[in-house]
C-alpha positions in Angstrom: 30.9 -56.7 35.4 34.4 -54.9 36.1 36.0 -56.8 33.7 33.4 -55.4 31.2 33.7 -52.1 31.7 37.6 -52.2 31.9 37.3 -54.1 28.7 34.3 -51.1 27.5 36.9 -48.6 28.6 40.2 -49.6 27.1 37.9 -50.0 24.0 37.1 -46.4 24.0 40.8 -45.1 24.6 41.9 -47.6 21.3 39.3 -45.3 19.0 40.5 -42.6 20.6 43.7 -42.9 20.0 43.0 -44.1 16.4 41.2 -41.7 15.6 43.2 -38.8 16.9 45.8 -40.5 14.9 44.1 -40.1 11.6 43.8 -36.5 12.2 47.6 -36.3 11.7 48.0 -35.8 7.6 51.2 -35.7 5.9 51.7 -32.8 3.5 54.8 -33.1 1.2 56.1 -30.5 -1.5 58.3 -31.2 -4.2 60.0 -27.9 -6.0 61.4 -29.7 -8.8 57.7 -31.3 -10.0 56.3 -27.8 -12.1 52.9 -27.1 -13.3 51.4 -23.8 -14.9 52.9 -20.9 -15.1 50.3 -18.0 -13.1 49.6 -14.6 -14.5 47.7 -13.4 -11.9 44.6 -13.4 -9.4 42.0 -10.5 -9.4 38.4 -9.4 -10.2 36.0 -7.0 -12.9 34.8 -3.9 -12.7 31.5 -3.3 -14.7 30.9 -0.1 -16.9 28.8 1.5 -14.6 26.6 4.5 -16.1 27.1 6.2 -13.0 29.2 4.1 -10.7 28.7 3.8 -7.2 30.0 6.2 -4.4 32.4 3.7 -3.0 34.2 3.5 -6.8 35.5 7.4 -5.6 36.8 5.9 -2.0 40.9 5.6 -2.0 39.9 3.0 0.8 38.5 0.9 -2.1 41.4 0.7 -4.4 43.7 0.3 -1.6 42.5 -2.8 0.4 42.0 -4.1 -3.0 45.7 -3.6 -4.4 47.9 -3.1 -1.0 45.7 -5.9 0.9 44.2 -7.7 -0.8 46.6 -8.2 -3.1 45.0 -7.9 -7.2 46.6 -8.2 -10.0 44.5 -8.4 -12.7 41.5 -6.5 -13.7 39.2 -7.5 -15.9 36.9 -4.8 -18.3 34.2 -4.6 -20.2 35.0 -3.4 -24.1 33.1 -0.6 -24.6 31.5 -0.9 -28.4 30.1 2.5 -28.3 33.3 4.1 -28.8 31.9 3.1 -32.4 28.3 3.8 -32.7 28.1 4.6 -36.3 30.8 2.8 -38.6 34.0 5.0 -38.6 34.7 5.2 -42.4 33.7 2.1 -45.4 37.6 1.7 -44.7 38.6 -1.3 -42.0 42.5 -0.7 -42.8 42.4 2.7 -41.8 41.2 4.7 -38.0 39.0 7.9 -38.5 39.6 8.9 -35.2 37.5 11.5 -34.9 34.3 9.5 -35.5 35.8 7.0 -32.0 34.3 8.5 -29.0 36.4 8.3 -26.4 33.8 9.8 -23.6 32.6 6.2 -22.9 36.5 4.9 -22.6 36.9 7.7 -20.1 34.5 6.3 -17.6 36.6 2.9 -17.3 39.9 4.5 -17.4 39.3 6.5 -14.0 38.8 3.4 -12.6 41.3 1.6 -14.2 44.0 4.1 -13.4 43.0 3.9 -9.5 44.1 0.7 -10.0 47.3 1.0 -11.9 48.8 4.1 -9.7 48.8 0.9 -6.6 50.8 -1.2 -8.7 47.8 -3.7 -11.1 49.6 -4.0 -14.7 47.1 -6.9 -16.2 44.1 -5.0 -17.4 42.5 -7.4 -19.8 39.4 -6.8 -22.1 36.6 -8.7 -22.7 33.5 -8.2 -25.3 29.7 -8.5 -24.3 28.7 -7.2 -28.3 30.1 -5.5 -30.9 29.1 -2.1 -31.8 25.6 -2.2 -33.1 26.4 -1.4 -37.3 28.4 -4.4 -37.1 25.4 -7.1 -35.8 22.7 -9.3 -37.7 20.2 -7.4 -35.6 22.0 -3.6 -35.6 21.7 -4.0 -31.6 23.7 -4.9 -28.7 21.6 -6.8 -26.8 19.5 -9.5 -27.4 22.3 -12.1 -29.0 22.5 -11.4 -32.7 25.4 -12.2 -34.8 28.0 -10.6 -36.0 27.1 -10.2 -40.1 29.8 -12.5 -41.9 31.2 -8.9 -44.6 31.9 -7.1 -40.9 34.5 -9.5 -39.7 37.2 -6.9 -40.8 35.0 -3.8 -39.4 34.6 -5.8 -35.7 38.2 -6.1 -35.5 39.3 -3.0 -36.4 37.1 -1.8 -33.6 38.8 -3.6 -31.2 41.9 -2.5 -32.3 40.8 1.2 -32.0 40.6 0.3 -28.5 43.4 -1.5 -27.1 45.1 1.6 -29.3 43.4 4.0 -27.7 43.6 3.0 -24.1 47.3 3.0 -24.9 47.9 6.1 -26.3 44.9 8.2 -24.2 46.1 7.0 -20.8 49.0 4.7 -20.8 47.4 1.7 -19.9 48.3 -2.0 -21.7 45.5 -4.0 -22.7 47.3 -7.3 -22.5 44.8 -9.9 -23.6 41.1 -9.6 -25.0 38.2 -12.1 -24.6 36.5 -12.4 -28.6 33.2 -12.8 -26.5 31.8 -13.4 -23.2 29.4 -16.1 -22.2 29.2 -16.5 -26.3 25.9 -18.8 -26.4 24.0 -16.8 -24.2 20.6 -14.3 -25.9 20.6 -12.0 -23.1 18.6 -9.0 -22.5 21.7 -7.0 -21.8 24.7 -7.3 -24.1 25.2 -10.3 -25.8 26.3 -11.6 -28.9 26.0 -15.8 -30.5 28.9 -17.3 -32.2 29.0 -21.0 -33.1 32.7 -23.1 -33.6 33.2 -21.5 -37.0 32.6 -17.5 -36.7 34.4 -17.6 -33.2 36.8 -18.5 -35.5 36.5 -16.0 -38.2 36.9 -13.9 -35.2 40.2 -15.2 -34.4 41.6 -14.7 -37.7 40.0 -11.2 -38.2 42.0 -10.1 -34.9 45.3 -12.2 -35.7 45.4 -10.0 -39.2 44.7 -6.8 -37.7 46.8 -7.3 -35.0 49.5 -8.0 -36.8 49.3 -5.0 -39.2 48.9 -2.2 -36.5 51.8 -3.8 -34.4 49.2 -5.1 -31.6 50.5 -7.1 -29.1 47.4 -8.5 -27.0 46.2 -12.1 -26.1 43.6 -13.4 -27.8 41.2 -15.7 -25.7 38.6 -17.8 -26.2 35.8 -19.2 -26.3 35.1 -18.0 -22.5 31.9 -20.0 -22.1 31.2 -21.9 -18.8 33.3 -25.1 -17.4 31.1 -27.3 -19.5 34.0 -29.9 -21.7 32.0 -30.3 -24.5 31.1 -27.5 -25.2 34.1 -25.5 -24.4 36.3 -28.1 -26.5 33.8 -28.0 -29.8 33.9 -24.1 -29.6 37.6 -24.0 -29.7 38.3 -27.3 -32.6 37.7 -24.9 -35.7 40.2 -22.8 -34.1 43.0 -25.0 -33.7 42.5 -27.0 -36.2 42.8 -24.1 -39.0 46.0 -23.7 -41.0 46.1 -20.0 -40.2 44.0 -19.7 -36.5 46.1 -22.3 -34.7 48.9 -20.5 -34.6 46.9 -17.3 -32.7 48.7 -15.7 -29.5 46.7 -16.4 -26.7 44.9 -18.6 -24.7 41.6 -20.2 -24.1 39.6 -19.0 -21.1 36.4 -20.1 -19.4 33.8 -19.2 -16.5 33.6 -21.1 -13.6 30.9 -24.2 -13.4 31.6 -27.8 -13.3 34.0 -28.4 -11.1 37.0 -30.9 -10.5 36.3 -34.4 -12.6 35.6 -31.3 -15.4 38.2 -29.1 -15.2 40.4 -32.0 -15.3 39.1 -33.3 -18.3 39.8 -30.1 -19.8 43.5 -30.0 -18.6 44.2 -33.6 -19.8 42.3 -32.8 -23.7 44.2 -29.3 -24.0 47.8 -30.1 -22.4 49.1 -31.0 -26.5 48.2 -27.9 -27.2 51.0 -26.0 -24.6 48.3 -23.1 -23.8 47.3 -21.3 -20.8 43.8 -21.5 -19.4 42.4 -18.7 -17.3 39.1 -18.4 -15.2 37.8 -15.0 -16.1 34.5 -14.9 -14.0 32.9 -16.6 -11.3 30.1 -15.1 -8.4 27.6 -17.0 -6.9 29.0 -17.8 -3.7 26.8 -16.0 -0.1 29.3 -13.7 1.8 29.5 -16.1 4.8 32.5 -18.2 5.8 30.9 -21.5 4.5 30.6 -19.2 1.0 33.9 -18.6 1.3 35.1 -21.9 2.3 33.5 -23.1 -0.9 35.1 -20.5 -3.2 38.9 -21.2 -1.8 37.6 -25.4 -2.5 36.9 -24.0 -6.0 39.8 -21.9 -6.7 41.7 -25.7 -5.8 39.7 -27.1 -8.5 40.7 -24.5 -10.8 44.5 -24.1 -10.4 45.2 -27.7 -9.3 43.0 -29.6 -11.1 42.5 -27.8 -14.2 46.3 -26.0 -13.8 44.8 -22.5 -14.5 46.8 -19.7 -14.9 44.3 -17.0 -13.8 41.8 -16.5 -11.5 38.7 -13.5 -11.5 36.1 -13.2 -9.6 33.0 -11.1 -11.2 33.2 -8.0 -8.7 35.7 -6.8 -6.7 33.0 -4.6 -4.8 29.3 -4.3 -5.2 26.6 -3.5 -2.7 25.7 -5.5 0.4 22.4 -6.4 -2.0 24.7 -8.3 -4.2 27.5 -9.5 -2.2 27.4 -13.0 -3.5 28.8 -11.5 -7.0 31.4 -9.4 -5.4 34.5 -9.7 -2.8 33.8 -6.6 -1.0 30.4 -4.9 0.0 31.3 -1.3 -0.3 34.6 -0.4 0.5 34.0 -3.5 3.2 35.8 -6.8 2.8 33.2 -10.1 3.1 34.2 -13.6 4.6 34.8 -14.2 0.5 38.0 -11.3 0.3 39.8 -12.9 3.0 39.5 -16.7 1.7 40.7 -15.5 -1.9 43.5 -13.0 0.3 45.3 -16.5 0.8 46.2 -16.8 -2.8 45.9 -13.3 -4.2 48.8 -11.8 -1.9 51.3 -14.2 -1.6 50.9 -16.2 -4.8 52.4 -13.7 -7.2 52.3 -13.2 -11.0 55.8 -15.1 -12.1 55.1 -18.0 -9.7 54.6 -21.6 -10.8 52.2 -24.1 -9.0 54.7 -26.8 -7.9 53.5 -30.5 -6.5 52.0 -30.6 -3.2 50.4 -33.7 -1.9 48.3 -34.3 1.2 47.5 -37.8 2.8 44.0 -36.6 4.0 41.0 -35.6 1.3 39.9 -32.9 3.3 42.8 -31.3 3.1 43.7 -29.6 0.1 47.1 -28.6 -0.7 48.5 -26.0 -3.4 52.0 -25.0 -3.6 53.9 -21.7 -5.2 57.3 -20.8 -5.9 58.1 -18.0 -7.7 62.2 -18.5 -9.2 62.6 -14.6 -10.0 62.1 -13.7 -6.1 62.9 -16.6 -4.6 59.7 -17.1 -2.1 57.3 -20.3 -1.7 53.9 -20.0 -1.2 51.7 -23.0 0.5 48.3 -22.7 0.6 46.3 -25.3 3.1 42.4 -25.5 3.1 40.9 -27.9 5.9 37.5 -28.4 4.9 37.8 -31.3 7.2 35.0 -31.0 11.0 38.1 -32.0 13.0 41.1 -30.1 13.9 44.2 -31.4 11.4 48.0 -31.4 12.9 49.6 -31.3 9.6 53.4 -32.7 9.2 55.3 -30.8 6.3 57.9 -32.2 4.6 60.0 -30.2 1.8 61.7 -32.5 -0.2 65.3 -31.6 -1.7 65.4 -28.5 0.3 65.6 -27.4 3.8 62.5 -25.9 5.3 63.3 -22.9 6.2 61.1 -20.3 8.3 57.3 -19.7 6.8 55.3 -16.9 7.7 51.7 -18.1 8.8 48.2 -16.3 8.1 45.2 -18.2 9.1 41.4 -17.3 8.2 38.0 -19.0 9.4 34.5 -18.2 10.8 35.8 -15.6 13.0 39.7 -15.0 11.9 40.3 -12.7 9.0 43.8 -13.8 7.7 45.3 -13.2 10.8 49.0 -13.7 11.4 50.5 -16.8 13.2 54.0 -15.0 13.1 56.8 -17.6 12.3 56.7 -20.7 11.8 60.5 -22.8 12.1 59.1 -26.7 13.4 57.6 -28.8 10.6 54.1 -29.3 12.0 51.1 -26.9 12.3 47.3 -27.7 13.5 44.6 -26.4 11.4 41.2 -25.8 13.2 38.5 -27.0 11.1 37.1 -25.4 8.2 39.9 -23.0 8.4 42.9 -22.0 5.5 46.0 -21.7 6.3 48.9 -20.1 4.2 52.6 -20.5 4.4 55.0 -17.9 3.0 58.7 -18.1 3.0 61.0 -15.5 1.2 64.4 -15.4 0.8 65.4 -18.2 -1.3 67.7 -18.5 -4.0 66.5 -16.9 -7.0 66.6 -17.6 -10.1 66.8 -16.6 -14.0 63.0 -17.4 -15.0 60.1 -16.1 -17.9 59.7 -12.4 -16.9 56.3 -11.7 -15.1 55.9 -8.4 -17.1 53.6 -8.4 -20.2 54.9 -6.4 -23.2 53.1 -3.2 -24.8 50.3 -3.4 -26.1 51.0 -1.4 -29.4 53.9 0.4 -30.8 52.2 3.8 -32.2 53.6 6.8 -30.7 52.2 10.1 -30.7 53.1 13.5 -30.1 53.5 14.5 -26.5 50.0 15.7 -25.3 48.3 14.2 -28.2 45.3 11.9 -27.9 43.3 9.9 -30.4 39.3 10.3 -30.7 36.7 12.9 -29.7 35.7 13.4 -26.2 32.8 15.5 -27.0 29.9 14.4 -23.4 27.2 12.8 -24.7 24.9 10.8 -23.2 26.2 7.6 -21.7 23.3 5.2 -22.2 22.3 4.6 -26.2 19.6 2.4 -24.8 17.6 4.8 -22.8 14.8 4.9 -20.7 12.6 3.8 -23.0 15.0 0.5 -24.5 15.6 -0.1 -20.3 11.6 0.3 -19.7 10.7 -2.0 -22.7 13.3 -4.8 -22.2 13.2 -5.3 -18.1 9.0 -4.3 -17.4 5.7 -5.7 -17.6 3.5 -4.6 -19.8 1.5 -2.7 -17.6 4.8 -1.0 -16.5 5.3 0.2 -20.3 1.8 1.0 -20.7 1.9 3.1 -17.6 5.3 4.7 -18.8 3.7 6.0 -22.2 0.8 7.4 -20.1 2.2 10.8 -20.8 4.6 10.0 -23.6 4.5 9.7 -27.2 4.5 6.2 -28.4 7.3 6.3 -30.9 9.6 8.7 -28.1 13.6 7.9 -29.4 16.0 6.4 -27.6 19.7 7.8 -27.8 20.3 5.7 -31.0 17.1 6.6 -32.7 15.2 3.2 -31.4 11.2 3.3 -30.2 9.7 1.0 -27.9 8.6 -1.1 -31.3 12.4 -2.3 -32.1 13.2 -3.0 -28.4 9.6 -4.6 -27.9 10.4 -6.8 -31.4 14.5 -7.1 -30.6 12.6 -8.7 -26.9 10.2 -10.9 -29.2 7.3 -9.3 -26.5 4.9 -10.1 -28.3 2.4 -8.8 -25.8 3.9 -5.1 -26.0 4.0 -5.7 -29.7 1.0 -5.6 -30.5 -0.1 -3.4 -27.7 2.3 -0.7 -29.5 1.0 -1.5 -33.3 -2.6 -0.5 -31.3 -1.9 2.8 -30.3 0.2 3.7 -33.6 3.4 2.9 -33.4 5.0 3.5 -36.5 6.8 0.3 -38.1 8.3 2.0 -40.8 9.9 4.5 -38.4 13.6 5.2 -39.3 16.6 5.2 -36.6 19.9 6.9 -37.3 20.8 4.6 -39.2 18.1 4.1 -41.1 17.1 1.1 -40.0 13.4 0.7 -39.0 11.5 -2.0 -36.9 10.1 -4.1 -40.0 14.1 -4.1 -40.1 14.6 -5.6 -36.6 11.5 -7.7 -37.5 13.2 -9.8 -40.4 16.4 -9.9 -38.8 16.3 -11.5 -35.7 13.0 -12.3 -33.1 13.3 -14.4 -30.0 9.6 -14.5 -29.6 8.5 -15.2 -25.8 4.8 -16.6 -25.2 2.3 -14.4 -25.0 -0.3 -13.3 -21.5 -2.2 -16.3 -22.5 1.0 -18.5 -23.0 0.8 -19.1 -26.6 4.5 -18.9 -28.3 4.0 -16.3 -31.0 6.1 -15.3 -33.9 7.0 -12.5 -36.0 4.8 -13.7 -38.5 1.6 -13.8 -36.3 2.4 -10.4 -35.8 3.1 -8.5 -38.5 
């Protein structure tokens, strides 16, 4: 019976010891392997109609910039700059009829920003302005009409133009569309393969004629291969389009078998690819384990250049689409800290290899300013002692910042030996500066146009108007039941205007509510009612009509209805 259980026990120490052991994983780091070039790391900022308090707090801008470390942000284009077309005239900028007011908004923001050091502000489109659509509105999908190609990218260029000129800001790469398959209540526009590319070649011309010089990206749908590679073929495989400056970007989805298959399909092509937009991720540490796990997928796996998140701040309501709640960072801010502070624009992803699957490795070095950036994520239960080895160069002395459960990038102070143990579920990231630098690309983008003005002269009216075409009654009609809209027009008349001349019949058809169609055709709606623009709702009938089942769950159509 001894003899067992010194046999039981020696047993037990064996395990032990094997299994404390495998919990020793070697990383190694090769400088002279190079991947992708990376432009930057940050977030979006939505056009708010009236933006929340915190958006006025210094605090805000400064965690985000001098903390956090962003430096990119990402913007919504605003098409109501152009309403009502500007002139019949798509080679020449009426400025006057370009309202500026709704550019103003974003720039306040924007400038915050740029005053802390951000110098990537790029663009991206949720519709064209509403003259220039199948459906002559913003929401809802719609296309844009095939004789406006010209008109849509003169609008853009008004922009990126403007924003220059207005307040000094370089738009240094716009998004043709985003999320471009997508009907959506709110903004939204359709393209297929071929008019994403029409839109391509529309902004290449115009571009080049007005002496623009901004990225174009596409097709910035979600991480699905397929369909992201069919959307971009056209593109590249047109005489004139394939030679476009710019990149493809996407929104985050699959996740690494996907991303790699992208990387692997695109590499002949010797473009960037950036992730412009993720969220979804809860504002706990296991949330924000998950997101720094996904940023690996992105930059390692699919060698992306860029990284966004959706928000950089939204209320503690939504904090699984933003990094901050308020002016407060969530667990999510300190995981993506790791990369967005010491993984600067310039820097290229070098090889780093680890000998244990739950522990991912990603490694920096930026040539112009000599540092190297590690960044180690133990998703792993068990502690990990990691063993570093830097091959072709001495190691050197890191600077170490850890972050888990209840450590919010903290600092380890120095670190000279070559191993370091890594609780579990924790990131770890190793910065040395102070290396030999090096001539390399420049990590500044260029102007975005050449046009100069006169000192103290800006382009387009800033006359206030009101900052939501839609209105009540479009917001009522598109997002309520139809008792909510019946209870709305209690006291109302039925064909009330929104600020572009719309009634509740073209946002009720533009819906396909079939419902609050015919409830509205009951109490005298007028179909033949003219907007602005003269358009009327027998209009918005024949050109588009997503029509949703009815109370009694019968799909209905515009035919059945008028």
């Amino acid at each position: 019976m001894k003899r067992t259980i010194i046999h039981i026990c020696l047993i037990l120490m064996l395990v032990c010891h094997i299994q404390l052991t495998a919990q020793t994983v070697k990383v190694s780091i090769d400088p002279k392997i190079t991947y992708q070039y990376i432009e930057g790391f940050g977030a979006c900022v939505i056009d708010f109609t009236d933006p929340p308090a915190f958006f006025n707090d210094p605090k805000l801008y400064d965690l985000a910039v001098n903390d956090l470390g962003m430096s990119m942000l990402r913007m919504s284009f605003p098409q109501e700059i152009e309403e009502m077309n500007d002139n019949e005239d798509p080679d020449h900028f009426n400025w006057q009829a370009f309202n500026m007011h709704y550019l103003e908004r974003r720039m306040k923001i924007a400038l915050e920003f740029k005053k802390r050091g951000v110098d990537r502000f790029i663009f991206s489109t949720w519709s064209p302005s509403e003259f220039i659509k199948t459906n002559r509105s913003t929401v809802q999908g719609g296309h844009v009409r095939m004789d406006l190609y010209d008109e849509y990218a003169e609008n853009i260029a008004a922009c990126i133009i403007a924003v220059k000129q207005n307040w000094g800001i370089d738009v240094g790469a716009f998004s043709i569309q985003n999320e471009l398959l997508f009907i959506e209540p709110y903004k939204s526009c359709i393209y297929n393969p071929y008019t994403a590319r029409e839109a391509v070649r529309a902004l290449m011309r115009k571009f080049e004629k007005e002496g623009i010089n901004c990225r174009i990206q596409l097709p910035e749908d979600m991480m699905f291969f397929n369909r992201m590679y069919n959307y971009i073929l056209p593109t590249i495989n047109d005489p004139e389009t394939k030679n476009f400056i710019g990149d493809f970007c996407t929104h985050r989805q699959q996740e690494w078998d996907e991303v790699v298959k992208w990387k692997n399909a695109t590499a002949p092509l010797n473009r960037q690819t950036w992730m412009t937009e993720t969220s979804g991720h809860q504002a706990t540490w296991d949330g924000a384990l998950k997101l720094a796990n996904d940023m690996y997928d992105y930059l390692v796996g699919g060698n992306m250049s860029a990284w966004l998140y959706w928000q950089i701040s939204d209320n503690p309501s939504s904090s699984e689409y933003a990094l901050m709640n308020g002016t407060e960072p969530n667990p999510k801010y300190y995981a993506s800290k790791h990369f967005y502070r010491w993984v600067r624009p310039g820097a290229k992803r070098i090889e780093g290899l680890s000998s244990h699957p739950n522990l991912l490795v990603s490694a920096f070095k930026h040539e112009q300013e000599g540092t190297l950036t590690l960044v180690l994520i133990n998703r792993d239960d068990h502690e990990l002692e990691i063993q570093l080895d830097i091959q072709n160069e001495k190691q050197g002395t890191f600077e170490a910042y850890r972050s888990g459960a209840n450590e919010k990038c903290i600092s380890l102070g120095k670190l000279t030996r070559s191993t370091i143990k890594i609780p579990a579920k924790h990131i770890v990231t190793l910065y040395r500066k102070g290396g030999k630098a090096t001539t390399a690309k420049s990590d500044k983008w260029p102007e975005s146009c050449s046009l100069r003005l006169a000192k103290g002269e800006k382009l387009g009216s800033f006359e206030a108007i009101s900052p939501n075409a839609d209105g009540e009654v479009g917001n009522v009609v598109r997002y309520r039941s139809l008792e909510r809209i019946q209870e709305f027009f209690k006291d109302k008349d039925i064909d009330t205007e929104s600020g572009n001349g719309w009634t509740a019949l073209y946002w009720a058809i533009v819906a396909g509510k079939t419902d609050v169609i015919e409830w509205l055709l009951q109490q005298g709606a007028n179909p033949a009612h003219q907007a602005k623009d003269g358009w009327t709702p027998l209009h918005t009938a024949a050109a588009a009509f997503t029509g949703e089942k009815n109370s009694e769950g019968v799909n209905k159509s515009k035919y059945d209805v008028f």
